[in-house]
N, C-alpha and C positions, 0 to 999 in steps of 0.2 A: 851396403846391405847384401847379404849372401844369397843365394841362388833359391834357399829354402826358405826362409825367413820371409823373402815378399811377399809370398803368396802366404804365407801364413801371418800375415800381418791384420789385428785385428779392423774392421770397416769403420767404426767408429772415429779411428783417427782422420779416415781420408775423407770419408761421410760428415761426420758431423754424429753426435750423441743421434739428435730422432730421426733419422733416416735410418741411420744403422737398428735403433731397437723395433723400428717397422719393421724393416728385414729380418731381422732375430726370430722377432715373434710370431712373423706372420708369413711367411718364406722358409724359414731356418738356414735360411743365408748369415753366415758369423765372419766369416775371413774375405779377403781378396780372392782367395783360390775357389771360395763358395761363390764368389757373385760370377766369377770368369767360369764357372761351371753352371750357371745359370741361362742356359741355353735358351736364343728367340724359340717361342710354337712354329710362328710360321712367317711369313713375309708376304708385306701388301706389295704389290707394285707401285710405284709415282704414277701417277692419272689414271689408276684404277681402281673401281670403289669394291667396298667387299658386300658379297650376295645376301642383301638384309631377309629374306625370305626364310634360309635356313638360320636362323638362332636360335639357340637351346634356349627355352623357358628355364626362368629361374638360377641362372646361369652370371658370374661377371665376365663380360664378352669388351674386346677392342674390335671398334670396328672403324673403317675410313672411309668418311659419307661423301655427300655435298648437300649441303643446306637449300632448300627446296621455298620454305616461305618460312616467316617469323612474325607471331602478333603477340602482344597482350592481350588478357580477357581479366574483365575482375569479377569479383564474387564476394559474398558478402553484405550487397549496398554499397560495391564501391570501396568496403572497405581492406579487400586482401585483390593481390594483384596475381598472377604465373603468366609466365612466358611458356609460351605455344611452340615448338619448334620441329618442322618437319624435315626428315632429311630423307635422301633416294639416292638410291643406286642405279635409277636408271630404269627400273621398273620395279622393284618393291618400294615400300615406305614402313618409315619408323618413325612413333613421335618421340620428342623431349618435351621432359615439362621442367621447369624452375619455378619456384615459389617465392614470395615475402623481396627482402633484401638481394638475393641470389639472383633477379632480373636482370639488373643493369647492365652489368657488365656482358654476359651473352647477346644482351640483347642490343650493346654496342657492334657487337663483336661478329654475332653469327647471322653473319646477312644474305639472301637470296644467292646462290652459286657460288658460296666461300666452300673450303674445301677443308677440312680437320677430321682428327682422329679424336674419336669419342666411348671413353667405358663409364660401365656401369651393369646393372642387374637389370635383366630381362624381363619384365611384367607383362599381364593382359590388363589392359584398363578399357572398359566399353565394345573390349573384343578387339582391341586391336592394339597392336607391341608398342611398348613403349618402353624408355629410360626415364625413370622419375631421378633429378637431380646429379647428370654424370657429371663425368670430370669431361674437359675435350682440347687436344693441344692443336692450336692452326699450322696448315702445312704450306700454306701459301703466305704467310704473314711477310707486308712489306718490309725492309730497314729499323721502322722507326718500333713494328712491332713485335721484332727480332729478337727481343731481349730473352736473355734465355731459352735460346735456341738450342735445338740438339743436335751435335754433330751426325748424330747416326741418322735423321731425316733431310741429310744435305744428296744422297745419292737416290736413285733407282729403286733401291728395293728397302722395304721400311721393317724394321724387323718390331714383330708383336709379341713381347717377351709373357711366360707366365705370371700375372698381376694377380691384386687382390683388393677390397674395396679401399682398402686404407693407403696403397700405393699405386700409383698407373703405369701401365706399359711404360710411359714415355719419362717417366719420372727413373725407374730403374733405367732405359736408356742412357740415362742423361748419367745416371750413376755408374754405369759400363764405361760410359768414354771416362769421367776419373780415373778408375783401375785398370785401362785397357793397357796403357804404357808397362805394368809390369806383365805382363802377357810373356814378356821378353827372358823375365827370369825363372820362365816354369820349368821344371826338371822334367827329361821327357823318358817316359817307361821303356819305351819299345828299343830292344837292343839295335845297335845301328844296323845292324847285318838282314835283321827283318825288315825295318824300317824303309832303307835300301832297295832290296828286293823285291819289295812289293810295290814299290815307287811311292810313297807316300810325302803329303806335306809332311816340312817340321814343324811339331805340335803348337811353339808362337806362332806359327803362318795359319795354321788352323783355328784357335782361337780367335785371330784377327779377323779372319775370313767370313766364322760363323757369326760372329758378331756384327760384321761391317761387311757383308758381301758386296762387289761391286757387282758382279753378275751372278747366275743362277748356277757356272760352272762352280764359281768358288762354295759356293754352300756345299754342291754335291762332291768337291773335293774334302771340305773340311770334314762335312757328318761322317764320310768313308775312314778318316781317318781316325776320328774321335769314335768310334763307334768300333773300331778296331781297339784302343786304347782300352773302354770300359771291357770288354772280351777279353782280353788278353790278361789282362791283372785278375780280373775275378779268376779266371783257368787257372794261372798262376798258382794262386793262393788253394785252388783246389788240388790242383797235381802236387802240391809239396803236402798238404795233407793227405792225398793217396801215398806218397815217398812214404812220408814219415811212415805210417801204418806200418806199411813193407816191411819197416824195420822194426817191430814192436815184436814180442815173442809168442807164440801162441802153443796149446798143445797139438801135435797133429793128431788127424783123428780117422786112422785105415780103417779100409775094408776090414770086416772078420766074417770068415767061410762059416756058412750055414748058422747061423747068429740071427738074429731079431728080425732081420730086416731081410734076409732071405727065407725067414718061416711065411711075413707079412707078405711078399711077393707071393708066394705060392697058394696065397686064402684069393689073390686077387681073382675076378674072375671075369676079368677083361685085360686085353693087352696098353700099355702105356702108348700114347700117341709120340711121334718122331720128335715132336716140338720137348717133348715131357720127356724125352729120354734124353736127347742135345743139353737141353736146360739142367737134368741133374747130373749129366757127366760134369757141368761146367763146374756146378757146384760141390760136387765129389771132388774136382781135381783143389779146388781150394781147400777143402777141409783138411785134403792130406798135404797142405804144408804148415810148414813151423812157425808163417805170418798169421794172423787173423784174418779171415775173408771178411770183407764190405761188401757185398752185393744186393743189387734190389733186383726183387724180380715180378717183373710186372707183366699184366696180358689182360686179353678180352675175355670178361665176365663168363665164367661157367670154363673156362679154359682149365681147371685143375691145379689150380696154384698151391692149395691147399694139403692136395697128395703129391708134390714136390714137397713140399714141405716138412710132410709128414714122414715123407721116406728119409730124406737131412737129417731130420730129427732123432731116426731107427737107428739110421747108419753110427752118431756120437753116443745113444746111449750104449749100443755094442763096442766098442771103443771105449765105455769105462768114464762116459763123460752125461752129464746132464744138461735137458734141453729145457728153455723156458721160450712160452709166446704168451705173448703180451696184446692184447684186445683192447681196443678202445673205450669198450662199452662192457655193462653185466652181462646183457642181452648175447652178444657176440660171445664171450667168453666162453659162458653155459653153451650155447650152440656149440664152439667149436668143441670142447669135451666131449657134447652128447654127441657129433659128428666122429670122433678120434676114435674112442671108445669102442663106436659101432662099429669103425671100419676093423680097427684091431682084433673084436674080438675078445677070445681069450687070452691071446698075449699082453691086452689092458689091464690084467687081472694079476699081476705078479705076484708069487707072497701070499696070495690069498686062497683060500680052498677052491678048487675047481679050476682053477687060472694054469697058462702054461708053464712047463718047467723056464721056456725060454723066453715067461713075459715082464714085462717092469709092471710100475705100477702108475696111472697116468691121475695126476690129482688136480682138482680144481682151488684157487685160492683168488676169493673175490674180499670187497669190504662190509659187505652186508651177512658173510656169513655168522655161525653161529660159533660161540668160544668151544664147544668141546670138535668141532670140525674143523675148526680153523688151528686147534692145536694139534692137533693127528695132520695135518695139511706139512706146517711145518717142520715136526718131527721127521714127517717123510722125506723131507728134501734136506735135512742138514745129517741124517743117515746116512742116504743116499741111496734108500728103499725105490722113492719115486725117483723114475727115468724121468718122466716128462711133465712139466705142471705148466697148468692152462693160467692165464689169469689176468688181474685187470691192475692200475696202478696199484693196485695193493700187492702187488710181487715186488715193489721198490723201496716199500717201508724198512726198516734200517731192521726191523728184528727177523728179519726172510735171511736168513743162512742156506746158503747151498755145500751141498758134500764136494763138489768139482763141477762148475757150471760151464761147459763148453759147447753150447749155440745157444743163443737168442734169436727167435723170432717175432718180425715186428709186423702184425697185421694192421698197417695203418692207412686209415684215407688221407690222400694226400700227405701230409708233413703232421700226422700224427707225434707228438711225445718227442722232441730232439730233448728235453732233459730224461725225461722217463730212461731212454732209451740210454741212455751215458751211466746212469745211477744202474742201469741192471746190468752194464759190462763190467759195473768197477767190484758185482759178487763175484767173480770167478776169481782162481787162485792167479792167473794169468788174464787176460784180455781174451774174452770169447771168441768164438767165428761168431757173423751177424748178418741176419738173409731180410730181407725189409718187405715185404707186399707190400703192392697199392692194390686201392679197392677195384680201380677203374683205368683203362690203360692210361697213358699222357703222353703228351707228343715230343721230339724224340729232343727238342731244345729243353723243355723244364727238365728233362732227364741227366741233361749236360749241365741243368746249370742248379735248379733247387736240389739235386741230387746228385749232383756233380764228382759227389766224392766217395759216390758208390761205385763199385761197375754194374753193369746190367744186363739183364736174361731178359729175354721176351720169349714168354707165349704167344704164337699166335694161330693155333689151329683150337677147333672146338674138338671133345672127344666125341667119337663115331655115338649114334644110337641119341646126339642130342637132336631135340626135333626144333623146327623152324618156330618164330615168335609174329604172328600179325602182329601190328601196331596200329592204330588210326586217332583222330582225333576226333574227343566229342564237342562240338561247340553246343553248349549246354542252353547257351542264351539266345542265337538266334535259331536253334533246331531242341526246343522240349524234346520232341517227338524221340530224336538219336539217344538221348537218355534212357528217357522207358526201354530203350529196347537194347541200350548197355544190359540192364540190370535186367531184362528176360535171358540176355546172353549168359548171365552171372547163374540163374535158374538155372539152363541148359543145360552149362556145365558141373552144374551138380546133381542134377538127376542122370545125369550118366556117369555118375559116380565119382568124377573131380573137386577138387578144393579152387577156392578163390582169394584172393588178398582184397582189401580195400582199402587204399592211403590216404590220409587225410595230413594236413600240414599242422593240426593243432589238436592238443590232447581236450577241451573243453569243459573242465575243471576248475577251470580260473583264468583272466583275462591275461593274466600275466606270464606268461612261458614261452620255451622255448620246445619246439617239438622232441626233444629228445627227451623231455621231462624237467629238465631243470628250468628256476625260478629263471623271468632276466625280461628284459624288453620285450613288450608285443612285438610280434615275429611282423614282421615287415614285408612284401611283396618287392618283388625285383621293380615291377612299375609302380609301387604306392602312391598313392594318392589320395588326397586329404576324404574323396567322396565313396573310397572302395570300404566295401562292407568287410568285416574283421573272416581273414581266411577258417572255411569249414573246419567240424573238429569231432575227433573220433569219439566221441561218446555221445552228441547229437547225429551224428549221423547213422550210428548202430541203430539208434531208437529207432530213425526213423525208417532204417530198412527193415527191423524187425518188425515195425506197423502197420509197414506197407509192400514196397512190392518183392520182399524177399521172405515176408511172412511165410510161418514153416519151418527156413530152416536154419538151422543150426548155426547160430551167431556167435563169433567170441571176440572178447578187444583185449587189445597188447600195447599200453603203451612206457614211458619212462617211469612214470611216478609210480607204476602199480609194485607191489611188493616181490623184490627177488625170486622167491617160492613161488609165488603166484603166477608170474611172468613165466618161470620153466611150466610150469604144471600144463598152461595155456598152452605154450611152445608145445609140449609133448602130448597133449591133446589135439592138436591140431595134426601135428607129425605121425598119430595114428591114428588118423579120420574121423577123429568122435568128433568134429566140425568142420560144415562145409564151409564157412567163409570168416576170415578173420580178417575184422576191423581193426586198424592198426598205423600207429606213428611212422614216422622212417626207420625207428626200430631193427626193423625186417631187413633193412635194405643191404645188409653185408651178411656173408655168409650165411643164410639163414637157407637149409636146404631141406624141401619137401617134395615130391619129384610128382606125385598125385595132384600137385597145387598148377593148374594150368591156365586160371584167368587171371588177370590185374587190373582193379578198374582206380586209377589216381587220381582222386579229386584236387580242383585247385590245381590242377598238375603245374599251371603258369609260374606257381611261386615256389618251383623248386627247379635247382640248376640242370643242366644239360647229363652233366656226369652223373649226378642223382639220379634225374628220372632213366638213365641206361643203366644205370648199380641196381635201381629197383626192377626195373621189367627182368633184371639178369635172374629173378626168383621164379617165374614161370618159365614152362619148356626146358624141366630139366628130368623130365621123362620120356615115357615115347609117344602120349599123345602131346599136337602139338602144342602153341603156347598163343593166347591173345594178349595185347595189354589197350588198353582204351584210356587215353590219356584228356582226365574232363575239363575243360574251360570255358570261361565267359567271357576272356580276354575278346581283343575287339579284332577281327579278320585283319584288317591291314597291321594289327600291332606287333612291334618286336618279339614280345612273350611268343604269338601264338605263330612267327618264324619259327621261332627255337623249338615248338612244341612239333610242328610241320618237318623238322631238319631230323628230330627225336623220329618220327615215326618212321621216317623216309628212309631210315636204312640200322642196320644193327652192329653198323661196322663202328668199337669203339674208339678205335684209334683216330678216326674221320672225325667222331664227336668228338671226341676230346679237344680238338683243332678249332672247332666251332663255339667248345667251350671256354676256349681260349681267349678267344676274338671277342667273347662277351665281358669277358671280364676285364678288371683293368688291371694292367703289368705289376700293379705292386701289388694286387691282393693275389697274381698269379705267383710272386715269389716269395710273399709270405714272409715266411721267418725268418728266409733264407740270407735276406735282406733286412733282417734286425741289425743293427747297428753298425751298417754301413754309412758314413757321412755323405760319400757321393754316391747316391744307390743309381740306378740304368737312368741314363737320361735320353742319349740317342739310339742306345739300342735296344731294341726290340725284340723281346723274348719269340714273339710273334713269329716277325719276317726276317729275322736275321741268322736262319738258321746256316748258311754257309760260314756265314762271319763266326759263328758262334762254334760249330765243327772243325774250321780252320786255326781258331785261338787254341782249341784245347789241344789239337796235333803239336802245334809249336810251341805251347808251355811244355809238356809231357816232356819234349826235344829238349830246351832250355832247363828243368830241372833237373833232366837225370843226365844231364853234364854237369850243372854247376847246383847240387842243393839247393846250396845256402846264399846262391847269387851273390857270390865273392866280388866276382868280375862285372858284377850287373847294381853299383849302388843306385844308378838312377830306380831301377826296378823296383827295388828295396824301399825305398823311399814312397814308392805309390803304394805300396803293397801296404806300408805303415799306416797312410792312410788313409786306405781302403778299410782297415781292421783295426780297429777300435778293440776296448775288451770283448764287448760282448759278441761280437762274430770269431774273435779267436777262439772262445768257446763254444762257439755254433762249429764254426770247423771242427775244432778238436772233437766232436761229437760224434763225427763219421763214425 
């Protein structure tokens, strides 16, 4: 058998048919090379039990007891029987129960001080934890009841692999030592000279290790190395898609004296922060060459990302090229136009009576517009009248002709649009430059790795004249009283002549939505639970501030579903004070800029994420008075929510959040798409904590591509690389 071949050998042969379509189905373990990447969670020790006190409710858990007492009870009259079985760790307790036919045998088997490993789902029954009907493998079992033993519980350390109800830890064990033998024929990625250098196991000695640790060093040798291996290949595959680009042709796109963008400079009437001026040479210098720039540029909310942007944008239409940004939402879009617009001025106005000699024309193109606008939209961009057009996926529809499209910008929260975003470079005559926003910063490993194939600019100064933001938290449920006097705060500030927001997580319209306005699953709380009332919603709670304690004054709501026209009208009503408080979706939460708007009071704040509730407070204190945001809950004091909410208030640094938002979430919803159709996605590494590992891999791919491309000299490489990348991530890459 060849070197490639074993591990890609399907399980079924070595399994047997129903082991392998458990694994399939239930795992998406298919190959040899899937189950030997099927990495233990963690490892019990031999004569130590695991701490039954912490288990997740609702959860399927292994855990490694000792059986404490064993009875029958019957019920019925006698006529149904269950087995009773308590097990301890030495100071908590946990019951089992077995029912019917299911007795016998445990209840030969699990007797006062036997010792076994036992999963199943975590319940409350009478208030106290139980396993209704686990599976359980004995670790002390004599000779006789040895039979189908598992090699990997003959040592010290017990490895507790990812299971699931239909398979047990100890059942995949048993299925590891099968396939561990070809361990031997894995092709290993890491060129010998890194390999070497860094001292590491060889990858068979690693897989043996992690699998069959004899001691605790070998675990912490293999993960170091296998945990190098997923880094390194992912890098890999990023730096030959930053190569490739390099070599792709683009227009370049110079400076030109006294042109659009130095009329724009000279309306400004404030100077450009250091950060803002670093950030656009970097992207200046890209524009002026003949590759396409990839860059993301990301920073702290209110940082200016925008008028970076905007000047990019000046700079290509003067250079004879057209700029397109792309919005996630209608909401956004309209904003940023009515933003663009304002700031330009008259050079907004090209072409048009009153507009400058030196302006373009900047157009907006959404889906909800109307046909004689939307036809005058397009004429302007396949002329080549409009410099700059705003808009939403509807700038990717196939009938959008550009006269010379040379930058896209992508204002995306997190991993907005990677098709959107491919579909509007492939209008340009050549491959555009491409500059990416995020809403919210991100910490500096998903930069490396879900955006790995940009480069990057950071903001990170606020501009002078912004004013400070309080935060606090209302606990709504055990202090009313903090309430009432949110919402006298919300009064104050508008009798001294400020604007307010108010968020609500649900438009309440219909049971069925999603805060942004679309149809889709009842919005779900991060802590849900079967007894939490359905999250507040902006149209009961306008009423009832307008009934009660905000009577007087001037109410408006904004959420998805209300109608495009209607939404700007709001927007622009409120942007010129004809309302003091707008009740409102998350809507608001990007680019929405009112500089008079200096309260925020979030209801529900618990059911919206970290980065949210910092993207939203990012809309007050963006004038010179300063900025409160009052974040409301009824989450319960000691609860994780109302941590996250306590971490939210405690400081405005987002790159901090971001890190904390990190930690909440789980790794594969943090890489997203990034990790579409990867087979082997992160298994030991950690987006998280492994930010050295993950800094140091991209140095040495960078190193190792732009010597050898095409990894002539590197087929082991080649080979993981393949796969790593399936089609649909070769087109995720190729997306940069």
């Amino acid at each position: 058998m060849d070197r490639v071949s074993a591990f890609d050998e399907p399980l079924k042969k070595l399994l047997g048919g129903a082991t392998a379509k458990v694994m399939a189905e239930h795992l998406d373990l298919h190959t040899v090379g899937d189950l030997l990447h099927h990495y233990p969670r963690r490892y019990e020790e031999r004569g130590r039990l695991t701490a039954l006190a912490e288990l997740p409710l609702d959860e399927h858990v292994t855990v490694v007891a000792q059986v404490a007492d064993a009875r029958i009870m019957m019920f019925n009259n006698g006529r149904g029987k269950r087995l009773e079985v308590t097990l301890t760790d030495g100071s908590g307790r946990l019951q089992l129960v077995f029912f019917g036919h299911g007795v016998h045998k445990p209840h030969k088997e699990l007797l006062p001080g036997r010792r076994a490993m036992f999963a199943g789902k975590v319940s409350v029954f009478n208030r106290r934890m139980q396993l209704a009907h686990p599976t359980y493998q004995l670790l002390d079992a004599d000779e006789d009841e040895a039979t189908g033993a598992v090699d990997a519980f003959a040592g010290q350390l017990l490895p507790i692999y990812p299971a699931c109800k239909q398979l047990d830890s100890w059942r995949i064990a048993k299925a590891v030592d099968t396939v561990l033998p070809s361990a031997g024929d894995v092709v290993d990625p890491l060129p010998p000279s890194l390999r070497e250098g860094r001292g590491f196991v060889p990858l068979p000695e690693a897989l043996l290790k992690i699998h069959r640790p004899r001691t605790k060093a070998d675990i912490a040798a293999a993960r170091e190395r296998l945990r190098w291996d997923e880094a390194f290949v992912l890098q890999v595959a990023l730096a030959r898609r930053r190569y490739a680009d390099t070599q792709l042709p683009a227009v370049a796109r110079e400076a030109v004296a006294d042109g659009l963008l130095d009329s724009f400079d000279a309306t400004l009437p404030f100077t450009l922060t250091e950060g803002q001026q670093k950030v656009t040479e970097e992207i200046f210098r890209d524009l002026a060459t003949q590759h396409p720039m990839h860059r993301l540029l990301q920073g702290e909310v209110g940082s200016g990302k925008t008028l970076v942007a905007l000047r990019a944008m000046l700079r290509v239409v003067d250079a004879g090229g057209q700029t397109a940004l792309l919005a996630p939402t209608e909401v956004l879009a309209q904003q940023h136009h009515r933003s663009i617009t304002e700031m330009m001025g008259e050079l907004a106005e090209g072409g048009m009576l009153g507009g400058s000699d030196r302006g373009t024309k900047v157009v907006l193109l959404t889906g909800s517009m109307g046909t004689a606008g939307r036809r005058q939209a397009l004429l302007d961009l396949v002329t080549g009248e409009a410099g700059i057009v705003i808009g939403t996926h509807a700038l990717i529809e196939d009938k959008v002709k550009f006269h010379d499209l040379g930058l896209v910008v992508v204002d995306e929260q997190h991993r907005f649009g990677v098709e959107q975003r491919d579909a509007l470079r492939s209008k340009g005559k050549q491959p555009p430059h491409l500059l990416v926003m995020t809403a919210t910063p991100i910490p500096r490993t998903v930069a490396m790795t879900v955006f790995g194939d940009l480069e990057t600019s950071v903001l990170d100064q606020l501009p002078a004249g912004r004013s400070p933001i309080a935060s606090h938290v209302v606990p709504a449920k055990d202090k009313p009283h903090f309430l009432s006097r949110a919402w006298e705060r919300v009064r104050e500030e508008a009798e001294n002549g400020h604007q307010a927001y108010v968020v609500c997580p649900r438009i309440g319209d219909d049971a069925e939505e999603t805060a942004d306005g679309k149809k889709g699953k009842k919005q779900a709380a991060p802590e849900d639970d079967p007894g939490k009332r359905p999250p507040l919603a902006v149209l009961e709670i306008a009423d009832q501030l307008a009934k009660g304690p905000l009577a007087g004054l001037r109410i408006e709501v904004l959420h998805g579903r209300m109608h495009p026209d209607d939404k700007d009208e709001v927007m622009r009503r409120f942007a010129a004070g004809q309302a003091d408080v707008l009740v409102a979706t998350t809507v608001i939460e990007v680019g929405v800029n009112v500089p008079n708007a200096t309260a925020m009071v979030i209801m529900d704040a618990d059911r919206f994420g970290v980065s949210q509730l910092h993207q939203l407070r990012g809309r007050v204190g963006r004038g010179s008075a300063p900025g409160l945001c009052l974040l409301v809950s009824e989450a319960h004091e000691a609860s994780a929510a109302r941590a996250r909410l306590s971490a939210v208030a405690a400081t405005l640094d987002g790159f901090a959040l971001s890190r904390i938002d990190l930690e909440q979430r789980r790794e594969g919803d943090v890489l997203g798409q990034a990790q579409s159709g990867v087979r082997s996605s992160l298994r030991v590494l950690s987006v998280i904590d492994d930010e050295e590992v993950i800094a140091a891999a991209r140095e040495e791919a960078v190193r190792v591509v732009a010597a050898d491309p095409d990894l002539e000299a590197l087929p082991e490489l080649r080979t993981a690389l393949d796969a790593l990348l399936d089609k649909d991530r070769e087109e995720y890459l190729d997306k940069g």
